[in-house]
ZASE-20205 format. One record per residue: x, z, y of N, C-alpha, C in turn. Coordinates in pm, whole numbers, padded with zeros to 5 digits, always signed. Layout:
! ZASE-20205
XZYXZYXZY
...
This chain:
! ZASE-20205
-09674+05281-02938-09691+05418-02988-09771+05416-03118
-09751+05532-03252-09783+05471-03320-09840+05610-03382
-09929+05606-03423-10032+05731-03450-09998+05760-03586
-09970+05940-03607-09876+05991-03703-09916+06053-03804
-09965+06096-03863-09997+06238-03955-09908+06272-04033
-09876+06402-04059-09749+06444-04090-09807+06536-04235
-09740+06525-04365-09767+06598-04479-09660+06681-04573
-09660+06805-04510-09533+06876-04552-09563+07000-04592
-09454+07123-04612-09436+07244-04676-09357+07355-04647
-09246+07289-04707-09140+07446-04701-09038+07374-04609
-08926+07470-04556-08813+07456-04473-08808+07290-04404
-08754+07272-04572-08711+07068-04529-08812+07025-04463
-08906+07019-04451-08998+06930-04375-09030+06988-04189
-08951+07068-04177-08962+07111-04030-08897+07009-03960
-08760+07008-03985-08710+06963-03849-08767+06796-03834
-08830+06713-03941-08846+06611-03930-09008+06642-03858
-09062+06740-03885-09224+06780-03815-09170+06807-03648
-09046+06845-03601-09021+06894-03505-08992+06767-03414
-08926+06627-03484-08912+06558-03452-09008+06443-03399
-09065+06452-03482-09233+06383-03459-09285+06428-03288
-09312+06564-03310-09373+06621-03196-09307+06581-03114
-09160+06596-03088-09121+06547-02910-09114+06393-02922
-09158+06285-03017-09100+06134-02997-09237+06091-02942
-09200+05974-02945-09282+05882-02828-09410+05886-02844
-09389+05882-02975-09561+05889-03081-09668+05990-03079
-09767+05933-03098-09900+06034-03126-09922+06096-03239
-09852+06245-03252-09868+06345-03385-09995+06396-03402
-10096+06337-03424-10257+06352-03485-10288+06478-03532
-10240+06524-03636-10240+06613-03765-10154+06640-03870
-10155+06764-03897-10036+06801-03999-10152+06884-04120
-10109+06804-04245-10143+06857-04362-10073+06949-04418
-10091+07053-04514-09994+07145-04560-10064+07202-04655
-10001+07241-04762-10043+07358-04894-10067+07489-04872
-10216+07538-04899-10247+07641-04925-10138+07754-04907
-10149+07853-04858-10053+07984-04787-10065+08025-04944
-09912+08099-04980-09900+08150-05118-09876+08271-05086
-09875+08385-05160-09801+08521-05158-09617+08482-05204
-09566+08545-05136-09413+08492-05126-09343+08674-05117
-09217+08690-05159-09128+08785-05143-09144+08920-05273
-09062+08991-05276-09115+09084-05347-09273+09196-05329
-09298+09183-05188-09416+09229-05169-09540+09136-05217
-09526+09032-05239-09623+08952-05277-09726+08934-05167
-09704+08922-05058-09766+08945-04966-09820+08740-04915
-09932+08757-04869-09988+08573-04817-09918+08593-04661
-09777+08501-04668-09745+08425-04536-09784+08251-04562
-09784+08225-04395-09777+08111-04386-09671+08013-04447
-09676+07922-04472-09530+07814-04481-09460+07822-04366
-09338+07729-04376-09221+07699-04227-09305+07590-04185
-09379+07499-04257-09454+07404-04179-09583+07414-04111
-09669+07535-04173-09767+07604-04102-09741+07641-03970
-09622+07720-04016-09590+07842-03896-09564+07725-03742
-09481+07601-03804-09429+07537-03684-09590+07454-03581
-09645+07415-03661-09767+07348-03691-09870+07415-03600
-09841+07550-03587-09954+07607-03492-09859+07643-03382
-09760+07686-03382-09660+07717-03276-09679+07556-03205
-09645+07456-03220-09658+07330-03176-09799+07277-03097
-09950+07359-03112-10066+07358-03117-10143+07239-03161
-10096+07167-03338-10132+07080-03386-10234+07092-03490
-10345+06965-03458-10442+07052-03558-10391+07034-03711
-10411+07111-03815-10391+07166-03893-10489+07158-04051
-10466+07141-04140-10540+07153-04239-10510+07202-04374
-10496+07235-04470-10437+07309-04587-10545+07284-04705
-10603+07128-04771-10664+07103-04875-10614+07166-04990
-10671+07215-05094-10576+07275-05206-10542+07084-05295
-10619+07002-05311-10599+06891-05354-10630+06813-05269
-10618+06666-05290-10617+06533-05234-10739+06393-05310
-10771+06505-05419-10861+06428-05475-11025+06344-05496
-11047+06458-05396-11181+06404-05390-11192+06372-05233
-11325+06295-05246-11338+06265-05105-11392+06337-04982
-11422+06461-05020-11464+06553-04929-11315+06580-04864
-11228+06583-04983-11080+06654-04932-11016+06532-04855
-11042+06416-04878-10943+06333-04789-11065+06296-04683
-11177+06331-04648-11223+06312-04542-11153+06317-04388
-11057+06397-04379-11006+06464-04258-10901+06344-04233
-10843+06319-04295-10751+06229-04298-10783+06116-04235
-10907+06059-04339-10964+05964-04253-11020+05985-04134
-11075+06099-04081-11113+06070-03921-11003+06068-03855
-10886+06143-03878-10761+06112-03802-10706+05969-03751
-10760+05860-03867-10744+05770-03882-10573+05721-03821
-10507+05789-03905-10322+05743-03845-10301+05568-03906
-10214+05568-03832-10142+05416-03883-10082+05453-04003
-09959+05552-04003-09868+05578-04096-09873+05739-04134
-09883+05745-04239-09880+05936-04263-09709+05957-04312
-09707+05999-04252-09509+06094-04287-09522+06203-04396
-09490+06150-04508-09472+06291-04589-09312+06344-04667
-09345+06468-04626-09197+06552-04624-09205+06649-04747
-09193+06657-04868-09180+06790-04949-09329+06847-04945
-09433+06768-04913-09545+06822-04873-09575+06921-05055
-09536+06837-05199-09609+06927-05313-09686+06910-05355
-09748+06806-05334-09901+06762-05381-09879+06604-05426
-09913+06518-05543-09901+06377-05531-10025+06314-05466
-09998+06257-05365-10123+06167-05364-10185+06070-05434
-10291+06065-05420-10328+05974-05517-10358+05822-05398
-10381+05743-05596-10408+05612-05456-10487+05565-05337
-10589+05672-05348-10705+05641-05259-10667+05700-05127
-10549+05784-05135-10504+05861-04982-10404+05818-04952
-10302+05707-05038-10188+05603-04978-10262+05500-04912
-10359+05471-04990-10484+05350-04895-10486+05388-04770
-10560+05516-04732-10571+05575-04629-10519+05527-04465
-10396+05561-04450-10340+05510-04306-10297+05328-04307
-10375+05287-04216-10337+05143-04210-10187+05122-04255
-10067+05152-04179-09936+05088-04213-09853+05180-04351
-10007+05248-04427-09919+05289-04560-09830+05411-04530
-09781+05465-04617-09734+05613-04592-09532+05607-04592
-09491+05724-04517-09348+05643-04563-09307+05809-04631
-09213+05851-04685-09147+05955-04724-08986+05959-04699
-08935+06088-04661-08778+06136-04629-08787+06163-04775
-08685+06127-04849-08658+06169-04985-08504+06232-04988
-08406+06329-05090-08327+06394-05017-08202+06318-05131
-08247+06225-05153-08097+06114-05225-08130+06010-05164
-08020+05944-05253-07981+05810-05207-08055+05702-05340
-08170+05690-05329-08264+05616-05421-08161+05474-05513
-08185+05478-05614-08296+05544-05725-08237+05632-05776
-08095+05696-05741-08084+05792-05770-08110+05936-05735
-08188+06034-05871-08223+06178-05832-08379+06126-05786
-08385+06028-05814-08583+06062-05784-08628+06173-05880
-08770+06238-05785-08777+06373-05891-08787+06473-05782
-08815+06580-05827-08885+06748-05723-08727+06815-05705
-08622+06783-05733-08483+06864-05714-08327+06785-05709
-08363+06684-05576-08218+06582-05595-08105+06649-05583
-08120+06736-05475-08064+06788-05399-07915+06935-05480
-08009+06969-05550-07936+07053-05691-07889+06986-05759
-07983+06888-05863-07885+06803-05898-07773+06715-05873
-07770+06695-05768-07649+06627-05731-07555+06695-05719
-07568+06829-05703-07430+06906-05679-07446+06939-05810
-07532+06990-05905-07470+06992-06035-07422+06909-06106
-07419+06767-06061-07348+06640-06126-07199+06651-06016
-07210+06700-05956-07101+06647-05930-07010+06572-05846
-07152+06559-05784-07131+06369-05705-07091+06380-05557
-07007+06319-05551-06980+06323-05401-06983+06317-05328
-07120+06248-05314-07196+06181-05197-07334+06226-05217
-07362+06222-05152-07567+06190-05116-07611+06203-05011
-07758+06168-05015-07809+06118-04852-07943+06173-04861
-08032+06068-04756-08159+06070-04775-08186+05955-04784
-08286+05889-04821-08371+05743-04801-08516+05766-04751
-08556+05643-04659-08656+05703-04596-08764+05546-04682
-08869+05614-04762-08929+05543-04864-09063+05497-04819
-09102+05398-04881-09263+05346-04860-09332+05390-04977
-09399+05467-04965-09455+05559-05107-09581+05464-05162
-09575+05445-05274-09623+05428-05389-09676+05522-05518
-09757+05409-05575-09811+05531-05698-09684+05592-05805
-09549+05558-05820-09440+05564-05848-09408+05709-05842
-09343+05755-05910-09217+05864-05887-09133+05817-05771
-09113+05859-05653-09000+05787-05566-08986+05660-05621
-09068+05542-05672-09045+05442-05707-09035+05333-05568
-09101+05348-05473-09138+05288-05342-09052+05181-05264
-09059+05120-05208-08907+05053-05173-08854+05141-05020
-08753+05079-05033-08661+05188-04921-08628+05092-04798
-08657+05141-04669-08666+05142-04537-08503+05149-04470
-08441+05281-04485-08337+05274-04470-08226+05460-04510
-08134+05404-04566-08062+05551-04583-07967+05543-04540
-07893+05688-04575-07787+05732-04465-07720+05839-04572
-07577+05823-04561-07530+05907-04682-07444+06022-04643
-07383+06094-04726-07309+06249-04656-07271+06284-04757
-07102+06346-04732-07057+06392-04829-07084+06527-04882
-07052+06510-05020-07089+06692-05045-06952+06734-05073
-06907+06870-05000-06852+06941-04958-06795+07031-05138
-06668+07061-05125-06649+07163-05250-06711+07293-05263
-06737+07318-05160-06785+07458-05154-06944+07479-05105
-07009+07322-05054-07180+07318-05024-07207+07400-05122
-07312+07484-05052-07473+07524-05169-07582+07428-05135
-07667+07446-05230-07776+07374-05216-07834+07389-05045
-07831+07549-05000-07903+07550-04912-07811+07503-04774
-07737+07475-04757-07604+07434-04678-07673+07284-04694
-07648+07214-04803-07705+07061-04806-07855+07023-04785
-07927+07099-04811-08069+07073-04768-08077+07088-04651
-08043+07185-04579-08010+07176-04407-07939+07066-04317
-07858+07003-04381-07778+06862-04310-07903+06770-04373
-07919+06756-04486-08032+06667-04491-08125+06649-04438
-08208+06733-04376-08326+06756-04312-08295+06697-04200
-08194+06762-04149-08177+06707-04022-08106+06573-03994
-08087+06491-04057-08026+06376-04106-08133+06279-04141
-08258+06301-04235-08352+06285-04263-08459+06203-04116
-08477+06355-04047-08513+06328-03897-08454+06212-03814
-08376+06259-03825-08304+06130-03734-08358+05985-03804
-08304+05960-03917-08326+05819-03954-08503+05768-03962
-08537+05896-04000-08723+05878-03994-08750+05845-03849
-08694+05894-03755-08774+05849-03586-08663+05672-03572
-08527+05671-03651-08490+05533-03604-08586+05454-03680
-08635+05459-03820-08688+05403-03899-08849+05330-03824
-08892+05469-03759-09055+05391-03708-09058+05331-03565
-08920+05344-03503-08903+05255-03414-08862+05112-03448
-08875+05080-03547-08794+05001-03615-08927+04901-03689
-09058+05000-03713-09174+04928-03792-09263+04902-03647
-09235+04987-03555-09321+04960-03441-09279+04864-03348
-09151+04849-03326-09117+04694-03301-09091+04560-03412
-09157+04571-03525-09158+04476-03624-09044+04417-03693
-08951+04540-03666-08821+04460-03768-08789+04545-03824
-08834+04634-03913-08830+04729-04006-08846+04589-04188
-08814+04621-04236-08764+04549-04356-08727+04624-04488
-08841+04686-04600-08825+04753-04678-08800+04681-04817
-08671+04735-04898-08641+04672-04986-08647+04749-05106
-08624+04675-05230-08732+04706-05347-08617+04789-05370
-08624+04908-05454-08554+04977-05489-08425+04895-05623
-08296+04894-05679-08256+04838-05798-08278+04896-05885
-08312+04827-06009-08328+04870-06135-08224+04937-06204
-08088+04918-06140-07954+04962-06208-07941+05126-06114
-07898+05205-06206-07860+05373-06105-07991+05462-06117
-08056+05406-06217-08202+05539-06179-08183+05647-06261
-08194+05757-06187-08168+05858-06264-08270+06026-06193
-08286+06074-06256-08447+06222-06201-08394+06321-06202
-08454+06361-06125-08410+06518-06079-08473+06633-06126
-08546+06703-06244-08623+06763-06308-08608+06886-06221
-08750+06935-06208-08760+07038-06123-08693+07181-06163
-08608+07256-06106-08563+07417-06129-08621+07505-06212
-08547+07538-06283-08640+07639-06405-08541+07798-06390
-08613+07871-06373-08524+08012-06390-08418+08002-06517
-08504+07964-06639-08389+07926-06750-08273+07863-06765
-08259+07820-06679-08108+07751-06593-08026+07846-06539
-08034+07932-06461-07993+08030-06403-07876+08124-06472
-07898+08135-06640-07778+08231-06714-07647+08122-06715
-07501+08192-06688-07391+08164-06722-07348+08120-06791
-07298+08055-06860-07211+08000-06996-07107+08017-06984
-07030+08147-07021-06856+08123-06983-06802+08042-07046
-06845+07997-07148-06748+07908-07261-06765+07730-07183
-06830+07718-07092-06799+07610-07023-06687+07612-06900
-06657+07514-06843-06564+07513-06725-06547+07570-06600
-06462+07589-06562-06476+07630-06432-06534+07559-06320
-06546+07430-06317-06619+07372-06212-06692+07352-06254
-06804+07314-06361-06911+07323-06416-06988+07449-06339
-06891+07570-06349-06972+07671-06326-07002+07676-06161
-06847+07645-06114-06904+07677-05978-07007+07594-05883
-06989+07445-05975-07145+07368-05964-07271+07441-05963
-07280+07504-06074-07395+07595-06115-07418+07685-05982
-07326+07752-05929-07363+07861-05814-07397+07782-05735
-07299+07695-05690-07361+07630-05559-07508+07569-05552
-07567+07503-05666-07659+07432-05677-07778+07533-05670
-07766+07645-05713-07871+07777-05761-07871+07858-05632
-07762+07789-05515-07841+07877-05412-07882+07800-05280
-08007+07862-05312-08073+08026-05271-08157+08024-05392
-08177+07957-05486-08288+07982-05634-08228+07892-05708
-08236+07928-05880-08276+08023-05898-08150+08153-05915
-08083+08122-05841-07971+08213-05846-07858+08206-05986
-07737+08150-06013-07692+08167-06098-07664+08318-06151
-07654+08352-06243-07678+08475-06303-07596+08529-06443
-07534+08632-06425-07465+08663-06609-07517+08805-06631
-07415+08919-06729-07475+09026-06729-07339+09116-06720
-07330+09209-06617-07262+09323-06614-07336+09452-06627
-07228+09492-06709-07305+09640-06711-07403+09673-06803
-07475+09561-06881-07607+09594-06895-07702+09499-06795
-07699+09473-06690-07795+09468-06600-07748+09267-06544
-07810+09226-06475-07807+09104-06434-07689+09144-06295
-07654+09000-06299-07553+09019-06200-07568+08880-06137
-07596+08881-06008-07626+08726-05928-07493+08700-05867
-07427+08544-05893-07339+08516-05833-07379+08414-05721
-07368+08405-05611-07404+08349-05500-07278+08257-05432
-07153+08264-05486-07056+08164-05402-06905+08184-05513
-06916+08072-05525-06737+08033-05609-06670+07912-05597
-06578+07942-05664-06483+07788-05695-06433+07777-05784
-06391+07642-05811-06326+07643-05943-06150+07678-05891
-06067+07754-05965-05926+07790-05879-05821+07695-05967
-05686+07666-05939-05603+07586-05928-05506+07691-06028
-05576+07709-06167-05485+07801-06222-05499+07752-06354
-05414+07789-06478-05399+07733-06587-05494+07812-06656
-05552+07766-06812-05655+07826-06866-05604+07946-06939
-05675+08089-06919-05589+08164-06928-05601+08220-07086
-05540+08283-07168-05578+08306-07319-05648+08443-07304
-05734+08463-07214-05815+08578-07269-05939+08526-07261
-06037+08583-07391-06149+08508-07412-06250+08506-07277
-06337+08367-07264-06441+08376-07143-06515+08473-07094
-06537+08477-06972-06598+08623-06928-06535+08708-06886
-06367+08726-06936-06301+08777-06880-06244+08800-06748
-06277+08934-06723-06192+08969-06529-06079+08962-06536
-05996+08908-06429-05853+08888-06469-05826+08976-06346
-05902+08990-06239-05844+09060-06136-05935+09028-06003
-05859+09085-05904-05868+09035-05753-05782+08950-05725
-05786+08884-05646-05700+08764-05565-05712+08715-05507
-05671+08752-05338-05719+08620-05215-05867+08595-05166
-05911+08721-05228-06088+08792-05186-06161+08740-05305
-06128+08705-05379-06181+08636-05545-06190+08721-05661
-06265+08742-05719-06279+08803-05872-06271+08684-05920
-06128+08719-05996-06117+08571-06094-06196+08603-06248
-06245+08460-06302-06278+08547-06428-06267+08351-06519
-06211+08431-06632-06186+08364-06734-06271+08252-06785
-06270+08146-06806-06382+08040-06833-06311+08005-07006
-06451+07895-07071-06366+07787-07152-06305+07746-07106
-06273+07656-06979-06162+07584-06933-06125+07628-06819
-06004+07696-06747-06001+07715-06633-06047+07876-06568
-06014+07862-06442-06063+08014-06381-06173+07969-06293
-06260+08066-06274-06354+08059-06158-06361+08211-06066
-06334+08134-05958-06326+08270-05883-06463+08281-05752
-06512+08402-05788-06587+08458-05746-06594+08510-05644
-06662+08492-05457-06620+08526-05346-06745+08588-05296
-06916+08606-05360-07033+08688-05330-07066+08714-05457
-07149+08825-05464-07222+08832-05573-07304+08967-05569
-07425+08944-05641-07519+09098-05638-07526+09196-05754
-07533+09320-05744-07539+09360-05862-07704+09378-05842
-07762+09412-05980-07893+09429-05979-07959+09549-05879
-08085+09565-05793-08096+09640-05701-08042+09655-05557
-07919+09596-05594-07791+09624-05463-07814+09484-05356
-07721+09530-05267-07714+09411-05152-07596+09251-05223
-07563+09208-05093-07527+09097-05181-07400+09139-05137
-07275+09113-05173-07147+09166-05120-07062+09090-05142
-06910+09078-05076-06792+09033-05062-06730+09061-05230
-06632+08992-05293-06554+09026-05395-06475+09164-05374
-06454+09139-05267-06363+09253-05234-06440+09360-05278
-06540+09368-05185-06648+09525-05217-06655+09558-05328
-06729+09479-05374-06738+09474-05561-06654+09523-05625
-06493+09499-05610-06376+09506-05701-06353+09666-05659
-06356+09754-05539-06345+09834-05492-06451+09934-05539
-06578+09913-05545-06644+10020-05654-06628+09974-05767
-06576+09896-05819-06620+09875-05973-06455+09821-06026
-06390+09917-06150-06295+09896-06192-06290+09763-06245
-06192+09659-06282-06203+09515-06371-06122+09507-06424
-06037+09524-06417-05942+09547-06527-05947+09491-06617
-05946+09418-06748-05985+09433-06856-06109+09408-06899
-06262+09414-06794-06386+09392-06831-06409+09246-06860
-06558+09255-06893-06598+09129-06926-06726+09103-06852
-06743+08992-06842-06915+08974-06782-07000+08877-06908
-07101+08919-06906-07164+08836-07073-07196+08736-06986
């Protein structure tokens, strides 16, 4: 049995915190970031890893840093073998990888060295790529530089969103993290250096990402939606006003000669609309203020005909 401490945050790091708790092992303590104001009310909730964290009745701690030694005191009385960190948000520094005798390991949400970085998971669907996984890492002072334990890969889907793939990951994640420390606790766990060939970062989400480009492609774009949801939402302008698109595709139609931006219609529950290359058809989307709705709905209050979206 092998004594745990767990260092996590938002969503992704639950089900692997959930996993911990029922395995064989001794779950010590769970670290977590400071409670933020979240939603349009701006209101202080807990995290998903807080919330689980006391529901679970685990003790608990929320340092705003890791830096000094008052703040990693706790840690050390816990005294774990291995600390698990999940999306926890904070880098550690070296004096708190020192910390647990067998070193710290991390669920990372690619397939190393590619997409190291705060956003694999987007990026990969905005590249394109057809695959990705998780790797379960031995953390280092590195960017995801660490060597890797073991991964597990999964296809991405034409139509995944980000938040669709962060959910198979997590839970994919879990799994290989509890085969992984059964694996160091009977001594044939075997971590290998990451290759120098394939490295490539995942730069963290910027709202400024979020506006449209019609004059690019149609799968370009519908990359863009998928990857932007649930944040930062891909986005153009109707009306005047912002318009959130939440689900598309690229469609199987020739490029049409009316300039980008253009509505070409309804079709098959789709607002098609005109790209640089190609159609992209549109199957959710919000208008500003409003709920989120079907194409259909949309096309039904709102004439298209002829419009454009900037």
């Amino acid at each position: 049995m092998l004594r745990l401490a767990f260092a996590g945050t938002p969503e992704f790091a639950v089900p692997a915190l959930e996993a911990l708790a029922h395995s064989a092992h001794a779950l010590i303590g769970v670290l977590t970031q400071p409670d933020r104001p979240a939603g349009r009310g701006r209101e202080i909730h807990p995290g998903p890893v807080k919330a689980r964290a006391l529901a679970l009745g685990l003790p608990l701690a929320q340092p705003a840093q890791l830096k000094t030694g008052d703040e990693q005191a706790l840690l050390r009385a816990w005294a774990p073998d291995i600390l698990i960190v999940v999306a926890y948000g904070l880098i550690l520094p070296p004096a708190v990888l020192a910390i647990p005798a067998r070193g710290c390991l991390n669920i990372h949400a690619s397939l190393l060295p590619r997409w190291r970085g705060a956003a694999p998971i987007q990026r990969a669907i905005l590249a394109g790529d057809a695959r990705t996984g998780v790797s379960i890492m031995q953390l280092d002072a590195g960017l995801d530089t660490g060597p890797v334990f073991a991964q597990q890969s999964l296809a991405i889907g034409t139509h995944t969103t980000a938040a669709q793939l962060q959910q198979e990951l997590a839970q994919l994640g879990a799994l290989l993290l509890l085969e992984t420390l059964g694996q160091i606790e009977a001594g044939s766990a075997r971590a290998q250096p990451q290759p120098a060939e394939g490295v490539s970062y995942a730069a963290k989400l910027a709202k400024s990402e979020a506006p449209i480009d019609w004059q690019r492609s149609a799968a370009e774009l519908a990359r863009q939606v998928q990857a932007f949801n649930p944040w930062p939402v891909a986005q153009c302008q109707w009306a005047g006003a912002p318009l959130r698109l939440w689900d598309a595709e690229p469609l199987d139609r020739e490029s049409p000669t009316a300039p980008p931006g253009t509505l070409l219609g309804l079709r098959d529950g789709r607002i098609e609309v005109a790209c640089g290359s190609g159609v992209l058809g549109i199957t959710r989307l919000q208008a500003a203020g409003r709920r989120v709705v079907s194409a259909a709905e949309f096309a039904n209050a709102h004439p298209l005909s002829g419009q454009r979206f900037a």
